[in-house]
C-alpha positions in Angstrom: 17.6 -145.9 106.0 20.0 -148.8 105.3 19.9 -151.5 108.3 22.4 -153.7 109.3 22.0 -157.8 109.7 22.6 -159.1 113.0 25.9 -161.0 111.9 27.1 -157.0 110.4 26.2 -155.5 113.6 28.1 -158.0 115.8 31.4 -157.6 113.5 31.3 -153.7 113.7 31.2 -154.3 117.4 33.9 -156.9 117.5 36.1 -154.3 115.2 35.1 -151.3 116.9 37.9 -150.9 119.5 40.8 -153.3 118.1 44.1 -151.4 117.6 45.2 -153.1 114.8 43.6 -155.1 111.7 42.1 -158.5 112.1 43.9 -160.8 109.1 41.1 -162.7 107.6 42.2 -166.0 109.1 41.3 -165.3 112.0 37.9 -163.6 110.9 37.1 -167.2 110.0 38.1 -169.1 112.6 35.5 -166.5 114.4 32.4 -168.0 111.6 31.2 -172.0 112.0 32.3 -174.0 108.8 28.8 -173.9 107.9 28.1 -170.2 108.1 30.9 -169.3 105.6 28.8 -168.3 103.0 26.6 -165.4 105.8 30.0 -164.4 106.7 30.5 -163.7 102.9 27.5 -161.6 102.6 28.4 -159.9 105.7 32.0 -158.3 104.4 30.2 -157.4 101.1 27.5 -155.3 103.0 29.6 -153.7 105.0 32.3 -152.9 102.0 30.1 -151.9 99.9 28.3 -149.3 102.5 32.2 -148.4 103.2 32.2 -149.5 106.8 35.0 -152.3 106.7 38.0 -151.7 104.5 40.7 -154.3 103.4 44.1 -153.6 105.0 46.9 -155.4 102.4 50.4 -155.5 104.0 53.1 -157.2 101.4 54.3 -161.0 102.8 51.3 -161.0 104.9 47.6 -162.4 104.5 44.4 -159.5 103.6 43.2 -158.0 106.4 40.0 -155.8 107.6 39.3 -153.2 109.8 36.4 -150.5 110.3 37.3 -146.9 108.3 38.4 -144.9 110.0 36.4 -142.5 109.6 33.4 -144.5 110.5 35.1 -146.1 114.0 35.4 -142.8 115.0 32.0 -141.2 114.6 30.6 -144.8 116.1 32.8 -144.4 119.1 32.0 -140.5 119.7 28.6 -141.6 119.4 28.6 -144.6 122.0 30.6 -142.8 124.5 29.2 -139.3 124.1 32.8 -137.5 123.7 33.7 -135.1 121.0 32.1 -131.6 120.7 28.9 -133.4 118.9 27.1 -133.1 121.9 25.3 -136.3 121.3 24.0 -137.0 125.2 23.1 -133.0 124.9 24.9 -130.3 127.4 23.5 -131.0 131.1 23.7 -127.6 132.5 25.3 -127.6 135.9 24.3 -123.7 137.3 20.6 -123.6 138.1 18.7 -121.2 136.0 15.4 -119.9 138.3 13.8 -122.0 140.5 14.5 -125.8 140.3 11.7 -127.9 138.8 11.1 -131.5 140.5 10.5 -134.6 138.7 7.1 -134.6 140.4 6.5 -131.1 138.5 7.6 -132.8 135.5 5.3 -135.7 135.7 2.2 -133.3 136.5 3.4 -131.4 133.3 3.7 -134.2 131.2 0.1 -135.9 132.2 -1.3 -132.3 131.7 0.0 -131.6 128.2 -0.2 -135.2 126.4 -3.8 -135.8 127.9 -4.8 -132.5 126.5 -3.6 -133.6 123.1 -5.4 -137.0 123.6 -8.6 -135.2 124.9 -8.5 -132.8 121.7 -8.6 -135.8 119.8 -11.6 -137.0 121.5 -13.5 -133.8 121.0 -13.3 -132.8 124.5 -10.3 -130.8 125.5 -9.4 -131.5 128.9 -8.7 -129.1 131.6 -7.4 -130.0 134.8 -9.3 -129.0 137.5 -8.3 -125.3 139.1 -6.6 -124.8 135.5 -7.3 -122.6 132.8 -6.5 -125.7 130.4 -4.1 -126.3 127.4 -4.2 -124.5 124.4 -3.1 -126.5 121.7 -1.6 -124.7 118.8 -2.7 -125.1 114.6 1.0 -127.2 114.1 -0.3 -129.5 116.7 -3.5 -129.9 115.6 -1.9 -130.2 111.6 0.4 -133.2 112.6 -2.8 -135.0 113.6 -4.9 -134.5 110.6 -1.3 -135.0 108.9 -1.1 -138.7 110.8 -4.9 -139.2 109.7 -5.5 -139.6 113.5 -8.6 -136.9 113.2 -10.1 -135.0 110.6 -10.6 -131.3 111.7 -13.8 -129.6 110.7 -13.4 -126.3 109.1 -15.7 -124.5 111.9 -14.3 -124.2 115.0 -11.6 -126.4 114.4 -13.1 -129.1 115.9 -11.4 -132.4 115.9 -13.5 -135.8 115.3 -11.6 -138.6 115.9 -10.6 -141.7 113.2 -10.4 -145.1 112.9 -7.0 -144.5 112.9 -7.1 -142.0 115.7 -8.8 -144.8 117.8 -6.6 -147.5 117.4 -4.2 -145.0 118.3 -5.7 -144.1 121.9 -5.8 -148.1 122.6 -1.8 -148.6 122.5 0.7 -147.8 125.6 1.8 -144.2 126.2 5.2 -145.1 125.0 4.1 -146.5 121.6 1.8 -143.4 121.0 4.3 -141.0 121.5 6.9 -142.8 119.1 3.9 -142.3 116.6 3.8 -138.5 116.9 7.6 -138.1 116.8 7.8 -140.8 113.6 4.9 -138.7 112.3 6.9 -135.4 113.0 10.1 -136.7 111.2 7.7 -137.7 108.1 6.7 -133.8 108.0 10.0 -132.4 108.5 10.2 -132.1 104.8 6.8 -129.6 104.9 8.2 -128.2 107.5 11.9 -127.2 106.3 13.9 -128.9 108.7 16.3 -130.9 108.0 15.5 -134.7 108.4 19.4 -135.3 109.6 18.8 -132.9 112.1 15.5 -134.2 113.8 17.0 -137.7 113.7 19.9 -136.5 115.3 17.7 -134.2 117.9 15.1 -137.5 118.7 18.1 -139.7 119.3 19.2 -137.6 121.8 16.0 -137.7 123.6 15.9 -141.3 124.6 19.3 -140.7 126.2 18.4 -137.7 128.8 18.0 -138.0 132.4 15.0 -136.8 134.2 15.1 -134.2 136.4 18.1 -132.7 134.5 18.3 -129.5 132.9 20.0 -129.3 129.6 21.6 -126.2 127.2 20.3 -125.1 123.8 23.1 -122.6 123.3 24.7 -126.1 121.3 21.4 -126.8 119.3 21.0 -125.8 115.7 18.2 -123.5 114.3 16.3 -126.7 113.4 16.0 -128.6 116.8 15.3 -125.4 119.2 11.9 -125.1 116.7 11.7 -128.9 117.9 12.2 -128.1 121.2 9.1 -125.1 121.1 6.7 -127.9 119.1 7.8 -131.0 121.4 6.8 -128.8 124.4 3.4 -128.7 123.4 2.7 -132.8 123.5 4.5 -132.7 127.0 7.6 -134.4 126.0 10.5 -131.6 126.8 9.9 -128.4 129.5 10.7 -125.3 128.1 10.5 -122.0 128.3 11.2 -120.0 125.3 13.0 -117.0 127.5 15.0 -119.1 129.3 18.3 -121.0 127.9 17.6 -124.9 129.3 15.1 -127.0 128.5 13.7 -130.0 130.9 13.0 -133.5 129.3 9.9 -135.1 130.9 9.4 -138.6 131.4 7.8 -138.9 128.3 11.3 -138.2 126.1 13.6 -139.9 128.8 11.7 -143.8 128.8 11.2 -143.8 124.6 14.0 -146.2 124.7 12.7 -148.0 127.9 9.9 -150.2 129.2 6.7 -148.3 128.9 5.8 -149.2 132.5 7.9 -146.5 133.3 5.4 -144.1 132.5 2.7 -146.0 134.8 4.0 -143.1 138.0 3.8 -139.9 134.9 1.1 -140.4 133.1 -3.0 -141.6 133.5 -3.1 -142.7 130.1 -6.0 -144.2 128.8 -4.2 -147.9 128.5 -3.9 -150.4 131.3 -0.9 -151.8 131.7 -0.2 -155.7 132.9 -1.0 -155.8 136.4 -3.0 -152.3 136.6 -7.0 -152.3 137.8 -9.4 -151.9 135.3 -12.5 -149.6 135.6 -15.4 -150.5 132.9 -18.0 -152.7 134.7 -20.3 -154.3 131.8 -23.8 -155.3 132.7 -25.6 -158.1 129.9 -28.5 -155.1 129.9 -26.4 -153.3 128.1 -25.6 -151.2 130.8 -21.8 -149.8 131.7 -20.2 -148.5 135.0 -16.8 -146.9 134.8 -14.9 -146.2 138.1 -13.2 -143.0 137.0 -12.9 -139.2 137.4 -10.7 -138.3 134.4 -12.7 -136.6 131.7 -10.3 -138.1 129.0 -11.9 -141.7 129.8 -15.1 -140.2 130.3 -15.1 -138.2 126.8 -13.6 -142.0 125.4 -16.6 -143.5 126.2 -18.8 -140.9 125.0 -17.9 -142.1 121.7 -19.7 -145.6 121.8 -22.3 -145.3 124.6 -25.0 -143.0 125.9 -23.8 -141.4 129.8 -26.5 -140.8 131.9 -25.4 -140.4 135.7 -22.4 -138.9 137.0 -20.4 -139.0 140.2 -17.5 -137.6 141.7 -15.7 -140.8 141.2 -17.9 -142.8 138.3 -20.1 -142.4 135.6 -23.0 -145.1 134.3 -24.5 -144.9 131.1 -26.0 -147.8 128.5 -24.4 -148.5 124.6 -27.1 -148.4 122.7 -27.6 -149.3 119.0 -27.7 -145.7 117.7 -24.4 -144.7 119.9 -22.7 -147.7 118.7 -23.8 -146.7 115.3 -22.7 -143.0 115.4 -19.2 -144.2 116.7 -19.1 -146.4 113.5 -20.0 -143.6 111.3 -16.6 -141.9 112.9 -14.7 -144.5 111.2 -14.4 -146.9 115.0 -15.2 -150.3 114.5 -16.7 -152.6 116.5 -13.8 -154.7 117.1 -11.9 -151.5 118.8 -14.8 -150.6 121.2 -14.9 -154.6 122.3 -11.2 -154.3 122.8 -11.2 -150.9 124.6 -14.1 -152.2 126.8 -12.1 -155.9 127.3 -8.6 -153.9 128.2 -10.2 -151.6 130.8 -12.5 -154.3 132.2 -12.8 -154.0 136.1 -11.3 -156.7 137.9 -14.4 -158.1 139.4 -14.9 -158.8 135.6 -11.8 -160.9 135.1 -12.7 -163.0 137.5 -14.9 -165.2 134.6 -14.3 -166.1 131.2 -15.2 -164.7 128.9 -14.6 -161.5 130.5 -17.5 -159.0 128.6 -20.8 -160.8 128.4 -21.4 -162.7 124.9 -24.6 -161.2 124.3 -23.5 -158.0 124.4 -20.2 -158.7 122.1 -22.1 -160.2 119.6 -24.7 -157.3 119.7 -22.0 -155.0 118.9 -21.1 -156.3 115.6 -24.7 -156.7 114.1 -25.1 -153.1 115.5 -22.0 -152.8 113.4 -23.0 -155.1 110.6 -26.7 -153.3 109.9 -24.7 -150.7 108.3 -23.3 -152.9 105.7 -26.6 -155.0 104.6 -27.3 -155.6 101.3 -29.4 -152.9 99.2 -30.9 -153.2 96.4 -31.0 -151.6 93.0 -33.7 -150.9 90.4 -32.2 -151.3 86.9 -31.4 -153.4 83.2 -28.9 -156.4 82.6 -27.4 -156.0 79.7 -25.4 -159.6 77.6 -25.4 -161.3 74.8 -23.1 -158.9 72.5 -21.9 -159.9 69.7 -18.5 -159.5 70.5 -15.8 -158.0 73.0 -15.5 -154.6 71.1 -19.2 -154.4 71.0 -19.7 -154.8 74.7 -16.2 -152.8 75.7 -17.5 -150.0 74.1 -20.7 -150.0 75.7 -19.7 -150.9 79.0 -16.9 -147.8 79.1 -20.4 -145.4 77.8 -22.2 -147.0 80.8 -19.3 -145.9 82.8 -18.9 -142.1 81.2 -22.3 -141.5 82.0 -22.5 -142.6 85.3 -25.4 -145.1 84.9 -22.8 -148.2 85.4 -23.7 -150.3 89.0 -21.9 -153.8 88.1 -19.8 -155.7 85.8 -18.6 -159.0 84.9 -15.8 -158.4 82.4 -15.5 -162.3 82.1 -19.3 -163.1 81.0 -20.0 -159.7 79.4 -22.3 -159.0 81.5 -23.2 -155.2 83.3 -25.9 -153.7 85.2 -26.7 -149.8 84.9 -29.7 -148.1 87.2 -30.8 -146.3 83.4 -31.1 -147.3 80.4 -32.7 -144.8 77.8 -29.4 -143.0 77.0 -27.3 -146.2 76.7 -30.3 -147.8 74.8 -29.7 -145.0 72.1 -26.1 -145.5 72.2 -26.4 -149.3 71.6 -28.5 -148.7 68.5 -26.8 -146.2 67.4 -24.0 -148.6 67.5 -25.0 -151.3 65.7 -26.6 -149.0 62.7 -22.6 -147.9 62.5 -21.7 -151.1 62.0 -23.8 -152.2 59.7 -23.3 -149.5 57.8 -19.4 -150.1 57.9 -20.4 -153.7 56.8 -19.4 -155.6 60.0 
């Protein structure tokens, strides 16, 4: 993908809906005598990608204007006319019963916390529901985005270091995530990349609440449509010929505080309560009832109690370590716990008590103490072929544990083999006369 400068951008713009050609005196009176030389580097770009073309009229000065074939596709695009269908086909006959946006917003939370509670380890289930299957291409774009690694039994997801970081960004910026990481597999899937593109523009420019056609969509984007519908983002059922857009497809190109009213995600936006109380005993109260927060904490602490509306529990240094051996580091859980602090806890500085922060990372730390090694130094060679030679055996037989390529100098755990090898050596040489 080939992006435009900002100077480009603002001449296509300027060009886009002039009737006639722009003579290039006037494109410079348009460019500040010192900003001749962007301008320059503008009109190449732009040629050479064969957006702007010169127009030459005898007895009169070179003049540019867009192609023509370019102005038009940028114009059907912008204003949604044509038969491209760009904005999709809003379907004006109701088909069955009408949805509401509130029934959209419940689907939405429903789906796309079931895929973050997979991720977890704990499907969630709402309550009085029999819960969200998630489908083996679901699951596959995960592992396929590194977010979890599935084990082979059960399919059981365990979440990443990856997957983690993932959990602690805004609803809005996960979901651009899956959809980037869904384009990137188009290719293993057998779709064609032109086609998504074309299908996830579309998305951002839906209205919610509307009901749109797929009689228009190609054989590529109604497979998106079926896949989409399992993270929450469209509505659809495969027997009936409209699909819904949720609030989760309709705000991608908007402020993610739109989803505040949709979806419980696991973030806090600015201005939004907290609900992790953190004691300097180690101890932690969360103020919650939604088992995807729950099952987050479950990663890094130990839950003991639990209520209809919170849970208490202590992090200890084996749950801190057994979220470290998942790949979550210790900088993540302090973040997590700092983002969803309660705001009783806000009201000092530093919000999460010292002790307890600084526990965190030894706890994390322990794991990567020094150990040490039995073994045989091995220096003063004769020369570099001698010890490059020898150090490279070291290596084949897997005895090497250090090197210092500068001081010809190496470590190895055993010796006896490479001891043989070494004398063997040197009787070669002698015997070759060097």
């Amino acid at each position: 993908m080939f992006v435009l400068i900002y100077a480009a951008k603002n001449l296509v713009m300027a060009l886009l809906y002039m009737s006639r050609p722009i003579p290039v005196t006037d494109l410079d009176s348009w460019v500040r005598p010192d900003s001749i030389k962007e301008r320059e580097i503008t009109v190449v770009q732009l040629e050479r990608l064969a957006i702007l073309s010169i127009v030459s009229n005898p007895g009169k000065p070179k003049a540019y204007s867009l192609t023509k074939t370019f102005a038009n596709s940028l114009r059907l695009a912008l204003t949604g006319g044509g038969n491209h269908l760009s904005f999709g086909v809003p379907c004006s006959d109701p088909y069955g019963d009408p949805i509401s946006i509130e029934d959209l917003d419940e689907y939405a939370r429903e789906q796309w916390e079931s895929v973050l509670g997979y991720m977890v380890g704990n499907p969630w289930k709402p309550t009085g529901s029999k819960g969200v299957e998630l489908s083996e291409a679901v699951t596959n774009l995960l592992a396929f985005g590194e977010l979890i690694t599935i084990q082979s039994k059960g399919r059981k997801a365990q979440i990443t270091q990856k997957g983690f970081a993932f959990l602690l960004q805004d609803a809005n910026a996960q979901i651009w995530e899956i959809l980037m990481l869904y384009l990137n597999r188009s290719a293993d899937l057998r779709m064609e990349k032109v086609e998504v593109l074309s299908f996830l523009f579309m998305l951002g420019s839906l209205e919610l609440g509307q009901s749109y056609g797929k009689s228009n969509l190609t054989q590529t984007q109604t497979l998106m449509v079926g896949d989409l519908t399992e993270f929450g983002i469209i509505l659809d059922d495969e027997s009936s010929p409209v699909f819904y857009p949720t609030r989760l497809a309709t705000t991608l190109t908007s402020d993610s505080g739109a989803l505040r009213s949709a979806i419980s995600s696991t973030t806090v936006e600015a201005g939004t309560p907290g609900f992790i109380v953190l004691e300097t005993n180690y101890r932690i109260y969360a103020y919650t009832s939604s088992a995807l927060q729950i099952s987050i904490l479950q990663l890094f602490s130990n839950l003991k109690v639990r209520y209809p509306n919170m849970i208490a529990g202590k992090i200890s240094r084996d749950s801190v370590r057994r979220a470290v051996a998942q790949g979550i580091t210790a900088d993540q859980i302090i973040s997590f716990l700092d983002t969803h602090a309660h705001p009783q806890m806000r009201k000092v500085n530093p919000v999460l008590p010292p002790t307890v922060v600084d526990q965190i990372r030894l706890w994390q730390i322990e794991g990567e103490r020094m150990k040490t090694t039995q073994g045989y130094l091995f220096r003063e060679f004769e020369d570099w072929q001698e010890y490059d030679r020898t150090v490279k055996y070291a290596k084949d037989i897997g005895v090497l544990e250090w090197k210092n390529d500068s001081k010809w100098l190496f470590f190895v755990h055993k010796h006896e083999q490479l001891a043989s090898f070494v004398k063997a050596d040197k009787a070669r040489r002698a015997a070759e006369g060097r």
